[in-house]
N, CA, C and O atoms as CSV, one atom per row, in Angstrom:
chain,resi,resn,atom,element,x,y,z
A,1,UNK,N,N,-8.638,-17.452,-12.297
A,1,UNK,CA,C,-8.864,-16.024,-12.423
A,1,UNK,C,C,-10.359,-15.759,-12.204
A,1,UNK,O,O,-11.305,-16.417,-12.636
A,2,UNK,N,N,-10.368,-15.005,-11.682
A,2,UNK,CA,C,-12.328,-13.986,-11.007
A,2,UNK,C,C,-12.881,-13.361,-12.500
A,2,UNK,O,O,-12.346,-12.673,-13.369
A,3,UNK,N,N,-14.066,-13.889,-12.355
A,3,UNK,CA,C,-14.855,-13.176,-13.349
A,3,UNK,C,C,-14.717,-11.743,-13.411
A,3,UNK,O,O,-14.944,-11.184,-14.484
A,4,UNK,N,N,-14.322,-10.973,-12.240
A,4,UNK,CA,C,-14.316,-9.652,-12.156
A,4,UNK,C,C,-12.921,-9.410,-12.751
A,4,UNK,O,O,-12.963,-8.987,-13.906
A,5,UNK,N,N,-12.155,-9.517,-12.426
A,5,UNK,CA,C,-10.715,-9.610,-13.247
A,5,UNK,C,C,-11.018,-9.909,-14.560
A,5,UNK,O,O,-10.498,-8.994,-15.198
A,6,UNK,N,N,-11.523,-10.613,-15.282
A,6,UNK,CA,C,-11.450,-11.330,-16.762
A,6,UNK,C,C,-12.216,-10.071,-17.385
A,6,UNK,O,O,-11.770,-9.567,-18.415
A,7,UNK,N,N,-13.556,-9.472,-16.669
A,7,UNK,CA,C,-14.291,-8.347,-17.417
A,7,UNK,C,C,-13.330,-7.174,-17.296
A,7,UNK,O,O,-13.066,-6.464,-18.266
A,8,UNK,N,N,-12.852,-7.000,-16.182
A,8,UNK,CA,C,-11.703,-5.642,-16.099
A,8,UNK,C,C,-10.810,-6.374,-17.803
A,8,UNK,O,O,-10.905,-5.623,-18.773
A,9,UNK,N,N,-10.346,-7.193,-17.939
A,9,UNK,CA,C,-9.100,-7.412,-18.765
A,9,UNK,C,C,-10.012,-7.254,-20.339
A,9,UNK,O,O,-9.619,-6.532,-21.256
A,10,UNK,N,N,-10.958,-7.881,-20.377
A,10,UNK,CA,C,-12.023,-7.737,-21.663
A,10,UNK,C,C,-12.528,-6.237,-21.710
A,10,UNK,O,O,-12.577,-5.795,-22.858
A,11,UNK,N,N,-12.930,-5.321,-20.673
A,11,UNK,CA,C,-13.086,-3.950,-21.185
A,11,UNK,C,C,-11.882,-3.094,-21.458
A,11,UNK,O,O,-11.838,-2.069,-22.139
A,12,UNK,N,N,-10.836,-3.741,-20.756
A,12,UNK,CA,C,-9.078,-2.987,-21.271
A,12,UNK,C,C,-9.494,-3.092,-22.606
A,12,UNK,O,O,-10.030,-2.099,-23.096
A,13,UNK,N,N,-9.332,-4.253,-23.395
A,13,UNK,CA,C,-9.565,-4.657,-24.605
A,13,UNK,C,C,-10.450,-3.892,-25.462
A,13,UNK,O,O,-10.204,-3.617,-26.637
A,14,UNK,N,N,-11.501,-3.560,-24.814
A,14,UNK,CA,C,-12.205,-3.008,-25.708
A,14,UNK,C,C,-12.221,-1.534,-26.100
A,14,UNK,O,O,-12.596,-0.901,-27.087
A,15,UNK,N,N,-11.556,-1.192,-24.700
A,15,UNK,CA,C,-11.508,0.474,-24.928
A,15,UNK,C,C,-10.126,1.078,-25.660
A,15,UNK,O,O,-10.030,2.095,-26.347
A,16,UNK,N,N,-8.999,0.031,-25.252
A,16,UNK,CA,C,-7.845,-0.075,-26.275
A,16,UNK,C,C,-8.305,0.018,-27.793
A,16,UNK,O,O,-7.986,0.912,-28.576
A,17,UNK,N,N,-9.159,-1.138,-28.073
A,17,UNK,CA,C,-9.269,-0.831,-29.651
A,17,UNK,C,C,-10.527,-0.116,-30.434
A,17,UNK,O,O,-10.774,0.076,-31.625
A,18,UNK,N,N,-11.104,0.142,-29.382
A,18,UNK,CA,C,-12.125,1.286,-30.018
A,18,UNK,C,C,-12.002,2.882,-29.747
A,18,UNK,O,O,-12.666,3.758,-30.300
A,19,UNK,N,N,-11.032,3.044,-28.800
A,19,UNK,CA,C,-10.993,4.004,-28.182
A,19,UNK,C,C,-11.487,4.916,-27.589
A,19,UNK,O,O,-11.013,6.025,-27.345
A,20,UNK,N,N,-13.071,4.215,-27.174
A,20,UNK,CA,C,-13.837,4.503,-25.879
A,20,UNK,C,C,-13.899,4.155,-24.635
A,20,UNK,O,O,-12.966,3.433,-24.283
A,21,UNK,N,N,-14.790,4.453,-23.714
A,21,UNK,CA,C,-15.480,3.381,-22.747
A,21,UNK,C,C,-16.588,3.716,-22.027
A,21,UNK,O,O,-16.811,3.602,-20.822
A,22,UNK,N,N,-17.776,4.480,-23.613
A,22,UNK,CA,C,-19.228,4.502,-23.120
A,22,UNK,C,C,-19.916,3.344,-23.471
A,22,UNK,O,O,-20.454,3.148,-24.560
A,23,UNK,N,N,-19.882,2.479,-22.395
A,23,UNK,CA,C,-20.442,1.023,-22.357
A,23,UNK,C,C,-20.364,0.895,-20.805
A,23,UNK,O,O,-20.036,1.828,-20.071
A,24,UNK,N,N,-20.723,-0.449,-20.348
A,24,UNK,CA,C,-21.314,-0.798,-18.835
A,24,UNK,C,C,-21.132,-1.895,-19.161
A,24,UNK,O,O,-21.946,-2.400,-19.935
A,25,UNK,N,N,-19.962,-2.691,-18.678
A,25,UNK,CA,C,-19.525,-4.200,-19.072
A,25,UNK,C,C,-20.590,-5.152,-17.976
A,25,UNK,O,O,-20.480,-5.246,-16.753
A,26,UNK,N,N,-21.285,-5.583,-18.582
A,26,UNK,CA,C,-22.331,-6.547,-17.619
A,26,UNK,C,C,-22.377,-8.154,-19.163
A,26,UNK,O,O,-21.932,-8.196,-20.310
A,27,UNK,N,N,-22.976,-8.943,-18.488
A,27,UNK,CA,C,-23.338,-10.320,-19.162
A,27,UNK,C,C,-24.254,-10.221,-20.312
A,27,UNK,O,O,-24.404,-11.132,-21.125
A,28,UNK,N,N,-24.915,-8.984,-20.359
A,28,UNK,CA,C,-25.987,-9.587,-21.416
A,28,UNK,C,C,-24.912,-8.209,-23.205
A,28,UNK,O,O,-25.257,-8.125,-24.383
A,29,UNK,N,N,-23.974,-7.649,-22.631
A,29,UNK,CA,C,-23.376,-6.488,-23.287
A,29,UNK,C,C,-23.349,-7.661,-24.387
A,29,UNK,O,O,-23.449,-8.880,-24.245
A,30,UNK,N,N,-23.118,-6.588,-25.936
A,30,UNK,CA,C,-23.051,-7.326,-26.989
A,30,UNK,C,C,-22.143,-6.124,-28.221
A,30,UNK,O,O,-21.861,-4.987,-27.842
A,31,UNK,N,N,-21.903,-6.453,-29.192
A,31,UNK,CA,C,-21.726,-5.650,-29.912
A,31,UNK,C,C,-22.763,-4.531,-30.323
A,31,UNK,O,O,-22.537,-3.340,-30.542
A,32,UNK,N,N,-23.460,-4.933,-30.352
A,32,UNK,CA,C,-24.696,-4.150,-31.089
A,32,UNK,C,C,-24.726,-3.235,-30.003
A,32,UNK,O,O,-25.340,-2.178,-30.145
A,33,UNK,N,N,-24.104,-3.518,-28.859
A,33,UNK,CA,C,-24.930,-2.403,-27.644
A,33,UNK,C,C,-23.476,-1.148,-27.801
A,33,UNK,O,O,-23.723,0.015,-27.482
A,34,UNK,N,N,-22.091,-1.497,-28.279
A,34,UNK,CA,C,-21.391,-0.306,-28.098
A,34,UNK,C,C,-21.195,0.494,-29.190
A,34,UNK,O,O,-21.227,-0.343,-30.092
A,35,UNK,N,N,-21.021,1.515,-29.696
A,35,UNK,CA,C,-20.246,2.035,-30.593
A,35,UNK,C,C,-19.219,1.674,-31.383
A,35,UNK,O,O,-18.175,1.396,-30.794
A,36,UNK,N,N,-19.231,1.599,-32.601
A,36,UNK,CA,C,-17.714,1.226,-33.233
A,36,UNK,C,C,-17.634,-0.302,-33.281
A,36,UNK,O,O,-17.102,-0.835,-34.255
A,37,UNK,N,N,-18.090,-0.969,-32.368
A,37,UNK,CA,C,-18.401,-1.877,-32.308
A,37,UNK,C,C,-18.441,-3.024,-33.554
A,37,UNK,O,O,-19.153,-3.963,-33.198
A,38,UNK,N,N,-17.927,-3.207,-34.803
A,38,UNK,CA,C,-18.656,-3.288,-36.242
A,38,UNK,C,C,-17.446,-4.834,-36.294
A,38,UNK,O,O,-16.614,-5.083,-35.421
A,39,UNK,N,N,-17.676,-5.600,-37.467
A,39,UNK,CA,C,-16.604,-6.597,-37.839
A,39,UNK,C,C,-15.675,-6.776,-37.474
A,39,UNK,O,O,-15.315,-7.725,-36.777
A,40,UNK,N,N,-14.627,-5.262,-38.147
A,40,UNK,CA,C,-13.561,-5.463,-38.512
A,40,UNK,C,C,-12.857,-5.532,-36.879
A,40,UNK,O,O,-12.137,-6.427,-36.436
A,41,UNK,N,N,-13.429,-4.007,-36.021
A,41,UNK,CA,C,-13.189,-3.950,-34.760
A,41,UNK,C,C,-13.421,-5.422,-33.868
A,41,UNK,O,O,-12.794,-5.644,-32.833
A,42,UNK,N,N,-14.146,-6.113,-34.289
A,42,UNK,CA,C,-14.733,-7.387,-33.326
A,42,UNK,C,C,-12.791,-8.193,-33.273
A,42,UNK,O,O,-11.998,-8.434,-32.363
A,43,UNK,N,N,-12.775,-8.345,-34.731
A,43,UNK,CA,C,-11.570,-9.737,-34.985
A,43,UNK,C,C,-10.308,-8.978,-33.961
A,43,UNK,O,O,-9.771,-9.552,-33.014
A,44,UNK,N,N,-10.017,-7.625,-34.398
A,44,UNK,CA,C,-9.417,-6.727,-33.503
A,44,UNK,C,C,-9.292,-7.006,-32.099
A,44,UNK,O,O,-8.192,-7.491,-31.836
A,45,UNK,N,N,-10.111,-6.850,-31.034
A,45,UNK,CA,C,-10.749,-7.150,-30.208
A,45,UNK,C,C,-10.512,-8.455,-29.741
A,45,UNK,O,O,-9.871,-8.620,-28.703
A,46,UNK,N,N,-11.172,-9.859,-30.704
A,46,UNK,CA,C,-10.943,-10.808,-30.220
A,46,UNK,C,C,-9.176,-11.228,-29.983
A,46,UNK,O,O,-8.766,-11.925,-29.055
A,47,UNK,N,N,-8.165,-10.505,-31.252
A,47,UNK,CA,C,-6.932,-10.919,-31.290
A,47,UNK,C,C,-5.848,-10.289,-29.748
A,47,UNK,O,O,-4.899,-10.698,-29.079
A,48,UNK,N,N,-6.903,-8.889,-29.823
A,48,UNK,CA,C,-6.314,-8.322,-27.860
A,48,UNK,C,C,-6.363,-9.063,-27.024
A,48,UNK,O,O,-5.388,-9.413,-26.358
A,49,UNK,N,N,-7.739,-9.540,-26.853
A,49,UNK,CA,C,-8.040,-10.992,-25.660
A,49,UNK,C,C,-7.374,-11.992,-25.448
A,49,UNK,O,O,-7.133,-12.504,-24.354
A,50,UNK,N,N,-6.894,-12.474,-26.935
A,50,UNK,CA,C,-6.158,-13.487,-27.129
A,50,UNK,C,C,-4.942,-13.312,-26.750
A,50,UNK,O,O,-4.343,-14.287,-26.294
A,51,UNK,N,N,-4.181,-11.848,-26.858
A,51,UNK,CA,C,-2.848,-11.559,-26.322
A,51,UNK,C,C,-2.793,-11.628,-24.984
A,51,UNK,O,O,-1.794,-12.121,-24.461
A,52,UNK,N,N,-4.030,-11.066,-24.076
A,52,UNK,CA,C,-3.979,-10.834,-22.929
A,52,UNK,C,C,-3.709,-11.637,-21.725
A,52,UNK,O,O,-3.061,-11.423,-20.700
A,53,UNK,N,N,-4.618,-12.929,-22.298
A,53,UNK,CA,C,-4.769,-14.146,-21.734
A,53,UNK,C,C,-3.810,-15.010,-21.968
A,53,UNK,O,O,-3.346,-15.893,-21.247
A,54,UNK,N,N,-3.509,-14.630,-23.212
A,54,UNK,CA,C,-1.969,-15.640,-23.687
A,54,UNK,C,C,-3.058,-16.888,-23.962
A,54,UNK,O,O,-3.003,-17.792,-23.128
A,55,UNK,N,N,-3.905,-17.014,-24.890
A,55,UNK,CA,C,-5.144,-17.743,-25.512
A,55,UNK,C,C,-5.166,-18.027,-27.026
A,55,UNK,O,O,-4.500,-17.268,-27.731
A,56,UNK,N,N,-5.823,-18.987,-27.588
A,56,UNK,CA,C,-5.855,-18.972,-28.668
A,56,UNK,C,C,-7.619,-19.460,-28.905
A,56,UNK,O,O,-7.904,-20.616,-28.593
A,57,UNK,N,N,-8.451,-18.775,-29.315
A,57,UNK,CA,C,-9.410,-19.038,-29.776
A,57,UNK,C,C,-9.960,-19.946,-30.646
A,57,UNK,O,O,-9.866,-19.408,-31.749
A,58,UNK,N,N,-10.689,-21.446,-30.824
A,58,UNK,CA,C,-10.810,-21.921,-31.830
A,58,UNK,C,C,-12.250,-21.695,-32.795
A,58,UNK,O,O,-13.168,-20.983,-32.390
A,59,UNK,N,N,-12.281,-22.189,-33.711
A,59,UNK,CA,C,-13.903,-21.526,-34.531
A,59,UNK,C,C,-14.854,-21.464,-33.443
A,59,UNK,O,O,-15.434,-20.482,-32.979
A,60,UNK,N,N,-14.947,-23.422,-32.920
A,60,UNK,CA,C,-16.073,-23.569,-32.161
A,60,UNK,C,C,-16.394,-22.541,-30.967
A,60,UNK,O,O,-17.494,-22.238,-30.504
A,61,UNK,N,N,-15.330,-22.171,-30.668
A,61,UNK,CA,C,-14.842,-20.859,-29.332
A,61,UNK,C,C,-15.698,-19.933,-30.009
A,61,UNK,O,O,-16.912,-20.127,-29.953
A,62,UNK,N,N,-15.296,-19.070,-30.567
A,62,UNK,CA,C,-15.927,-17.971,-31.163
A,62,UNK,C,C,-17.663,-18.286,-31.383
A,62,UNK,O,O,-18.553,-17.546,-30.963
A,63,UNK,N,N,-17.899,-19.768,-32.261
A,63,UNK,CA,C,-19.545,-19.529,-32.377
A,63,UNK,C,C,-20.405,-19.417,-31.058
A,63,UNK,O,O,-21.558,-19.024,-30.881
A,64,UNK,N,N,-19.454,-19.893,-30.204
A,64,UNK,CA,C,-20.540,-19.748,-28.170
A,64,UNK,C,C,-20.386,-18.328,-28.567
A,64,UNK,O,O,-21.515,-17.985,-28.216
A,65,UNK,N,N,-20.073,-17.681,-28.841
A,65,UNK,CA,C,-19.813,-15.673,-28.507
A,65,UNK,C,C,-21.158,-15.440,-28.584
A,65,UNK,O,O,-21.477,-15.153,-29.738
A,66,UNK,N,N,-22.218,-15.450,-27.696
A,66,UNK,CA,C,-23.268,-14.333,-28.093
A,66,UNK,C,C,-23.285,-13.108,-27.218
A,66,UNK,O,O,-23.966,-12.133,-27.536
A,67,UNK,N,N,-22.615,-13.131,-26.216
A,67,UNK,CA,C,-22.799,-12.050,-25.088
A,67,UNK,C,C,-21.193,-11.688,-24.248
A,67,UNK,O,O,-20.121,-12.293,-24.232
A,68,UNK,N,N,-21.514,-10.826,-23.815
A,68,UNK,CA,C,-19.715,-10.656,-22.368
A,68,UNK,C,C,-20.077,-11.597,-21.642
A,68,UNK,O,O,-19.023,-11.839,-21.053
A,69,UNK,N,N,-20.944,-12.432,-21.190
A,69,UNK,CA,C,-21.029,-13.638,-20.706
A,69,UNK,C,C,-20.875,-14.983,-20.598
A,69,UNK,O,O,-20.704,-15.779,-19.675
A,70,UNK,N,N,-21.003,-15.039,-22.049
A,70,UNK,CA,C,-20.503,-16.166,-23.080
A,70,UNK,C,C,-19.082,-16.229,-23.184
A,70,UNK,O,O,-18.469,-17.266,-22.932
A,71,UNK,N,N,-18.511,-15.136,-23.554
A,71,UNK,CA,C,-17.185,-14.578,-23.555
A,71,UNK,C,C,-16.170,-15.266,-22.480
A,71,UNK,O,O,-15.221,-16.037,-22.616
A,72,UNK,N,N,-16.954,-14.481,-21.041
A,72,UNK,CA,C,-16.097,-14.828,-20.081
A,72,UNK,C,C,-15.785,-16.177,-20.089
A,72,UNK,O,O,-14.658,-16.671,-20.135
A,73,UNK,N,N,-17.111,-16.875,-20.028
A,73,UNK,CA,C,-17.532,-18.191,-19.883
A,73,UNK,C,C,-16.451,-19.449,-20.398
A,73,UNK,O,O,-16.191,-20.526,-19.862
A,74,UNK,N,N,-15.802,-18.655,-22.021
A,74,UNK,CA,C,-15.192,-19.059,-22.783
A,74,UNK,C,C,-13.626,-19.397,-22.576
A,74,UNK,O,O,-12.992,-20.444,-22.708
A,75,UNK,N,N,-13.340,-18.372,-22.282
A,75,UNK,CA,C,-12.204,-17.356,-21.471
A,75,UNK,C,C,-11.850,-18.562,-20.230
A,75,UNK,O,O,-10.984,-19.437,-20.236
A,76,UNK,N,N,-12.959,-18.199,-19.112
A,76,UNK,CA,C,-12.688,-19.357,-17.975
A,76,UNK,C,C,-12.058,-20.623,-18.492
A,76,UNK,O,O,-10.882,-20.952,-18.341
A,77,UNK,N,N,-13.170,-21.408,-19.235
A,77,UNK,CA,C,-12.844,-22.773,-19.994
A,77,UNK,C,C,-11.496,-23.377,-20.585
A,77,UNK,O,O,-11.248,-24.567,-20.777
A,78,UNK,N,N,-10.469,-21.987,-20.893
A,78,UNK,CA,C,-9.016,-21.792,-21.788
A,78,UNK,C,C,-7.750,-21.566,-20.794
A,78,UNK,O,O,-6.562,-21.829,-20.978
A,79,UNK,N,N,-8.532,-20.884,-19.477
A,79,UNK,CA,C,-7.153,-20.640,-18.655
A,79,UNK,C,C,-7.319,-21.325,-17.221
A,79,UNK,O,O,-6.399,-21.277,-16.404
């Protein structure tokens, strides 16, 4: 799967559970950069991805998370 595909499927995700999409999905995007953006929404979020991809995230998975880059990165590595 194309990095461009995986960010299309990760901003589905995000605008599904926040119910925006004032953000600009690029590599360095983070939580801190969107709205709503907060904890509870993150686990949210990560459990969409996980449906999407048909994925299962492990701890060590999650601590690489610093960026949509990292993310993808992660993402690639699983499918």
């Amino acid at each position: 799967m194309e990095t461009t595909e995986i960010k299309e499927k990760i901003s589905e995700a995000l605008v599904s559970v926040l119910g925006h999409s004032n953000f600009e999905t690029n590599d360095e995007l983070t939580a801190q950069d969107v709205d709503g953006w907060d904890s509870l929404s993150h686990m949210m979020i990560i459990t969409k991805i996980e449906e999407q991809f048909d994925i299962k995230f492990k701890l060590r998975d999650l601590n690489k998370l610093k960026n949509l880059g990292s993310l993808v990165s992660v993402i690639q590595g699983k499918i």
